[in-house]
C-alpha positions as CSV (number, residue, x, y, z in Angstrom):
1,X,11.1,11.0,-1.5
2,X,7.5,12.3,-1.9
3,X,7.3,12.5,-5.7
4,X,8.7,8.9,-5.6
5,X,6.6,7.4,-3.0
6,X,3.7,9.6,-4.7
7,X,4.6,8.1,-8.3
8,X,3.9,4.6,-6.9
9,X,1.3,4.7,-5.3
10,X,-0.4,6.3,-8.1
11,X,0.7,4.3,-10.7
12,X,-0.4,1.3,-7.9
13,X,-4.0,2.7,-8.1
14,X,-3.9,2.8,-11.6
15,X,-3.4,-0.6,-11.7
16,X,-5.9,-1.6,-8.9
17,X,-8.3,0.1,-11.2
18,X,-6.9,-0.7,-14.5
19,X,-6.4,-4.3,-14.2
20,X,-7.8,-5.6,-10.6
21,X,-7.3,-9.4,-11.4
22,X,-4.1,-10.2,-10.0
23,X,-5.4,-7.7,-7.1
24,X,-8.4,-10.2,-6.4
25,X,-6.1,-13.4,-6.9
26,X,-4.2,-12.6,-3.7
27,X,-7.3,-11.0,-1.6
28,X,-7.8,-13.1,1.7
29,X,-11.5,-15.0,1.4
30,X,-12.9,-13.0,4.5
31,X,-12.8,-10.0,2.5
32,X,-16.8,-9.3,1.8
33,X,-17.1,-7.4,-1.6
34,X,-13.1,-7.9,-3.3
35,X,-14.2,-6.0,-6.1
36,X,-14.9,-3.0,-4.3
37,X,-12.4,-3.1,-2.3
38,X,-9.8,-3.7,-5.0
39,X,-11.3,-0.6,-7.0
40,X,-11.4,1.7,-3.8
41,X,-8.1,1.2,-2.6
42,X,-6.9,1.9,-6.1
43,X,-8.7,5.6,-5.7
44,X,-7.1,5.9,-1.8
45,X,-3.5,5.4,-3.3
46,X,-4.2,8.2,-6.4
47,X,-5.6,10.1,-3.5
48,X,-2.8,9.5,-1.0
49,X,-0.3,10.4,-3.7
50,X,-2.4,13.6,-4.7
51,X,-2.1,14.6,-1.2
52,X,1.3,13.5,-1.0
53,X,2.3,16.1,-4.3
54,X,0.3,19.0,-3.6
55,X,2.5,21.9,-2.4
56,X,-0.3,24.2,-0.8
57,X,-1.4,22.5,2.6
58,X,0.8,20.3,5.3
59,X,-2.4,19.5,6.9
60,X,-3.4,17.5,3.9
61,X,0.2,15.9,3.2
62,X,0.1,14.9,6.7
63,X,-3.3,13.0,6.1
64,X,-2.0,11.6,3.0
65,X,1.2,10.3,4.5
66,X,-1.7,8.8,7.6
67,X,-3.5,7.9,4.9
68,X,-0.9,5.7,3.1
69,X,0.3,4.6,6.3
70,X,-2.7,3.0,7.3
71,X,-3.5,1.7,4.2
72,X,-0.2,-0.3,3.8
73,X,-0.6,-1.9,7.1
74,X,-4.8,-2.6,6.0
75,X,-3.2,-4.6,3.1
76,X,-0.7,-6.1,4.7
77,X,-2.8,-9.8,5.1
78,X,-3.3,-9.5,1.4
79,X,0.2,-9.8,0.9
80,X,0.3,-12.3,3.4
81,X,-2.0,-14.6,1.9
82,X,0.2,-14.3,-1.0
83,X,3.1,-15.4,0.1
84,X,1.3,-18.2,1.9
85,X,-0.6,-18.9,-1.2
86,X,2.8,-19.1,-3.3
87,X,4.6,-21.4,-1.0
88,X,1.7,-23.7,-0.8
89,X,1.8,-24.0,-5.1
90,X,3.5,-27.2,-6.2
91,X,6.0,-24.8,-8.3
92,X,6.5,-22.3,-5.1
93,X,4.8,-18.8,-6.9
94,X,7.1,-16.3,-6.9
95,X,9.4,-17.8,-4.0
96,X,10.9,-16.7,-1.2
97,X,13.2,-14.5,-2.8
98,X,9.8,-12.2,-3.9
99,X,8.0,-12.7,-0.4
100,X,10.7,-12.1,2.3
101,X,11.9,-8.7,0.5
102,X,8.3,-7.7,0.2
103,X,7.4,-8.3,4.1
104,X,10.1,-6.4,5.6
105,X,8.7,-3.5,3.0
106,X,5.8,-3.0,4.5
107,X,6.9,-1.4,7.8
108,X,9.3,0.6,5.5
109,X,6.2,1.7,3.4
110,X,4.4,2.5,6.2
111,X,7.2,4.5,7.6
112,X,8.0,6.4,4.5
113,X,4.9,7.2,4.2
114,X,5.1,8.7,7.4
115,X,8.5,10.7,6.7
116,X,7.3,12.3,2.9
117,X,4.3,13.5,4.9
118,X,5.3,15.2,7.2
119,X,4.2,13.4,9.5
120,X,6.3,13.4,12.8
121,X,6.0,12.7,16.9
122,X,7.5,15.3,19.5
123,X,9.0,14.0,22.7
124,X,8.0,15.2,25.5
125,X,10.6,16.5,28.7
């Protein structure tokens, strides 16, 4: 699960990099600087995904899997303002069939994200 969720997120901050257009279509307008933002969340997946691979230190997977984690749920209004973007066009964007799937993934990013760092919660007696 790691070198998957690793292998998309760094091929998702390629693309942030690579080709940031269709990242700064769907930013919300209350974001100051999209361009930055667009090109340093490209470098916090490769990074999360580095961390994610590396074999040496759990400390550091655990931070990536945090990382990841947090970052899923920091662009989670950007993928809001997508969907309410889409269903606003006069041909309906992608459609629901795109946006609903993609929602209820975000909590399962951020929780796989969570599990393939090693990230996990003791109870307590």
């Amino acid at each position: 699960m790691r070198v998957i969720l690793a292998a998309f997120y760094g091929y998702a901050g390629y693309a942030h990099i690579a080709t940031p257009g269709p990242f700064l279509a769907i930013m919300p307008s209350f974001v100051p600087a999209p361009e930055a933002v667009v090109y340093w969340t490209g470098i916090a997946e490769i990074a999360g995904a580095i961390a994610l691979l590396q074999p040496i230190s759990k400390p550091l997977r655990q931070a990536g899997g945090i990382g990841l984690a947090l970052y899923a749920l920091c662009v989670w209004p950007a993928n809001i303002n997508h969907f309410a973007m889409d269903m606003a066009s006069s041909d309906g964007g992608l459609g629901l069939g795109y946006h609903i799937p993609r929602m209820i993934a975000q909590p399962i990013l951020i929780w796989l994200a969570l599990f393939a760092g090693e990230v996990g919660w003791r109870r307590r007696a």
